[in-house]
Each structure stands twice: as C-alpha cells, then as structure tokens.
C-alpha positions as CSV (number, residue, x, y, z in Angstrom):
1,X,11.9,-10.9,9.7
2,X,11.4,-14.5,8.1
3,X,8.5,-15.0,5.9
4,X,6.1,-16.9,8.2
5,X,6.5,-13.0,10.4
6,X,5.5,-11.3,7.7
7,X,2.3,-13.0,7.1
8,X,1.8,-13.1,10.5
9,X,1.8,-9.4,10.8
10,X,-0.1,-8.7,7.6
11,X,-3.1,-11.2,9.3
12,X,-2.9,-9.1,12.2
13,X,-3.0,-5.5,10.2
14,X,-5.8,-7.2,8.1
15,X,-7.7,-8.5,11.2
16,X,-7.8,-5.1,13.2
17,X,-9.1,-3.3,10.0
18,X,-12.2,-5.7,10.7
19,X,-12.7,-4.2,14.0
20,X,-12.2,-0.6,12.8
21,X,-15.3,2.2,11.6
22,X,-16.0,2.8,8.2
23,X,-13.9,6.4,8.1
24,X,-10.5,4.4,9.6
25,X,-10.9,1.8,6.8
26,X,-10.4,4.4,4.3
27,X,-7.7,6.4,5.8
28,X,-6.0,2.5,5.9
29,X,-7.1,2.0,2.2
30,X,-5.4,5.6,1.6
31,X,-2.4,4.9,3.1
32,X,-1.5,1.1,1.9
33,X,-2.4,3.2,-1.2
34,X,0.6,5.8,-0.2
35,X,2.8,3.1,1.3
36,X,2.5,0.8,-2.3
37,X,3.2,3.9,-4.6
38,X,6.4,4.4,-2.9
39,X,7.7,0.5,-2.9
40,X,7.0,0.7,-6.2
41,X,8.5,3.7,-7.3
42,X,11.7,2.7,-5.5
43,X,11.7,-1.1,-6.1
44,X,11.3,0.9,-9.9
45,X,14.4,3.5,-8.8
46,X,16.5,0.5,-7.7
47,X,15.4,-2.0,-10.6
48,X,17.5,0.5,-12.7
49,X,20.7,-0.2,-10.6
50,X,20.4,-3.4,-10.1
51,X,22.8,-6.2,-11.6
52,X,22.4,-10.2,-11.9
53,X,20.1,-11.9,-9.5
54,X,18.6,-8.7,-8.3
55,X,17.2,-7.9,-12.2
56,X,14.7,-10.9,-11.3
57,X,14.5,-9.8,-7.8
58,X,12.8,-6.3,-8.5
59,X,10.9,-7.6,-11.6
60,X,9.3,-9.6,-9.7
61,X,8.9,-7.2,-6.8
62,X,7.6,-4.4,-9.4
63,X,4.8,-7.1,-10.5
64,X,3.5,-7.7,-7.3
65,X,3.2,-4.7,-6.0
66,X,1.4,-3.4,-9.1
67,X,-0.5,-5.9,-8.9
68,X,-1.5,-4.9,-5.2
69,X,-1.4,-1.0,-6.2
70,X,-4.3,-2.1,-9.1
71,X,-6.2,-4.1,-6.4
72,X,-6.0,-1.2,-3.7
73,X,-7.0,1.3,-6.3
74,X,-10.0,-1.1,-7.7
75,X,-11.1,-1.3,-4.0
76,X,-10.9,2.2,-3.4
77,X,-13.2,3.0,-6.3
78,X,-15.6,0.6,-5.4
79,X,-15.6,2.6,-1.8
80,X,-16.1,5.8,-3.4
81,X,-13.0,7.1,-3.0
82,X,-12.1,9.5,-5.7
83,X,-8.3,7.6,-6.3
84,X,-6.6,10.3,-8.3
85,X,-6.9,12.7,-5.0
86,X,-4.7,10.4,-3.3
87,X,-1.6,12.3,-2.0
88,X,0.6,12.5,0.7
89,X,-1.5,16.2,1.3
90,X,-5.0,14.0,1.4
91,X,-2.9,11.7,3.8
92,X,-2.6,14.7,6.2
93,X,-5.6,15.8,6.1
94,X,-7.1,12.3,6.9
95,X,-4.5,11.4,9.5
96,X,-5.3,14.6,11.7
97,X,-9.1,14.1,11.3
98,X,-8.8,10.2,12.5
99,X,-6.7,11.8,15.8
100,X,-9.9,14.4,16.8
C-alpha cells in the first residue's frame, strides 16, 4: 500500500471514530494503545538486528511511534482512563462487552 493509501485509510478509521458512542471511543483509544505498544516493541526487537539503511529506518520508526504511544496515553488520561491498566486482558474484557 503506497503512502497516499495509508492516509487514506487512517482518515477513514479517524472519521468513523466520530460517528461512534462514547464507550467504543475508548475501546478504540485502548487498542491503538495495544496495537502502538507492539510496533514499538518490535520496530525496538528489529532495530537491534538491523544493518545500514535500516539503522535510520527503525530510529526513525521508534520516534514516531513513541511519539504517538505518548500522545495516545496523554489522551487516554485526559479521558479518564486509568493507562497503566491497559493490557491485552483489559482488551478482552472491553472487546466482548462492545459485542453485547
């Protein structure tokens, strides 16, 4: 998928979250949460590995998505959402509740 796709499909993710209630914004917020903790920790996995051009490639990678993890985590404060509870077990929980 080319770039232009990828922004495409992150305006669309961003634009249903609009139309969503208040209880499926957080389980969203908790698992972009979930979903950046793991590019991180493997863009982190692989940055250890990696040789030449890819050294640059994952530092840079590593940046942004901290940067994003920081941001998520700042928002998800802000919502009241107690942050260090976040785990794949909290991810569960929330994903069965949003299907009843």
């Amino acid at each position: 998928m080319d770039k232009r796709g990828r922004y495409m499909e992150e305006y669309i993710k961003e634009y249903k979250i609009i139309e969503k209630t208040e209880i499926q914004k957080e389980i969203e917020l908790i698992k972009t949460i979930i979903d950046t903790r793991e590019k991180l920790k493997r863009d982190n996995k692989n940055f250890e590995y990696a040789q030449g051009d890819l050294v640059d490639y994952y530092t840079y990678q590593i940046k942004a998505n901290q940067a994003k993890l920081d941001y998520l985590i700042k928002l998800a404060k802000t919502n009241g959402i107690q942050v260090d509870m976040v785990n794949d077990k909290k991810f569960t929980f929330l994903e069965s509740e949003e299907a009843g």
